[in-house]
C-alpha positions in Angstrom: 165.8 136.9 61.6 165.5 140.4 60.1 163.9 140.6 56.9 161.3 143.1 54.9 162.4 146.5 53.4 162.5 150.2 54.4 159.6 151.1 57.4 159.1 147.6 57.3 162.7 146.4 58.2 162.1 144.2 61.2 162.5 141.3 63.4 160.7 138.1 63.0 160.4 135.2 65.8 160.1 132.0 63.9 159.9 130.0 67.3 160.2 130.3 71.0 160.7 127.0 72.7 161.3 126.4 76.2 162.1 123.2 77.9 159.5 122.5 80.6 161.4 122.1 83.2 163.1 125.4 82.3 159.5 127.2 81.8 158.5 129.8 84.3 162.2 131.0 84.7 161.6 134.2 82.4 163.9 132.8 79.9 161.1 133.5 77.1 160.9 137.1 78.1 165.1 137.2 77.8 165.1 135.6 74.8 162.4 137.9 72.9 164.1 140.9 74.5 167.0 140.1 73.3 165.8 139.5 69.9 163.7 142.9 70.1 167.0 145.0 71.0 169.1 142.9 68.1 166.5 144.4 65.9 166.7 147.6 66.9 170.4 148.3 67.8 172.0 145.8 64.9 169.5 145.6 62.5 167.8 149.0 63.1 164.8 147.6 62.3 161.0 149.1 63.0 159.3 146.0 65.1 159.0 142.7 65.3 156.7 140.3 64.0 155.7 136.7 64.7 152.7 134.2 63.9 150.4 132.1 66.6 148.1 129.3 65.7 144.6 131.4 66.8 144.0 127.8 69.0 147.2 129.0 71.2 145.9 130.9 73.5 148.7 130.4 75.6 151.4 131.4 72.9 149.1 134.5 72.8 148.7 135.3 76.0 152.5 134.9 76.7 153.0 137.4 73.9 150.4 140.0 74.8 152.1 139.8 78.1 154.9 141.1 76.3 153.4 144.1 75.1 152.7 141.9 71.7 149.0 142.3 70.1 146.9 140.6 67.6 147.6 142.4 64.4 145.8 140.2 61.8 144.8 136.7 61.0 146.4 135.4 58.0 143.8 132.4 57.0 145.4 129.2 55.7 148.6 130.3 57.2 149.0 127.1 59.0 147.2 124.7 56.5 148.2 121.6 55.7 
């Protein structure tokens, strides 16, 4: 989705979800590149944001694969 307003315009990834036996195909990477030039070229929006669990490392290393970093930690983000 695109939400925010002015220099902070942008894309957000709610959720990227891969069947396992579909993982390791590079269908995560085509799916957030997608969503990143959406943003850009439709939206024109500035970035795109997302949040992790901190306990996903694997979420988080699949992101900063992606060229994503750790920006901040919003506590009690995912309480319950």
């Amino acid at each position: 989705k695109a939400e925010g307003e002015g220099e902070n315009w942008h894309g957000h990834i709610s959720a990227v979800t891969v069947a396992p036996r579909y993982r390791r195909l590079g269908l995560a990477a085509m799916l957030i590149k997608y969503l990143e030039d959406i943003t850009e070229e439709v939206h024109d929006g500035y970035f795109v944001d997302l949040f992790v669990r901190m306990s996903n490392l694997l979420a988080i290393n699949m992101y900063k694969k992606f060229g994503y970093i750790v920006y901040r930690q919003v506590i009690g983000y995912y309480a319950a």
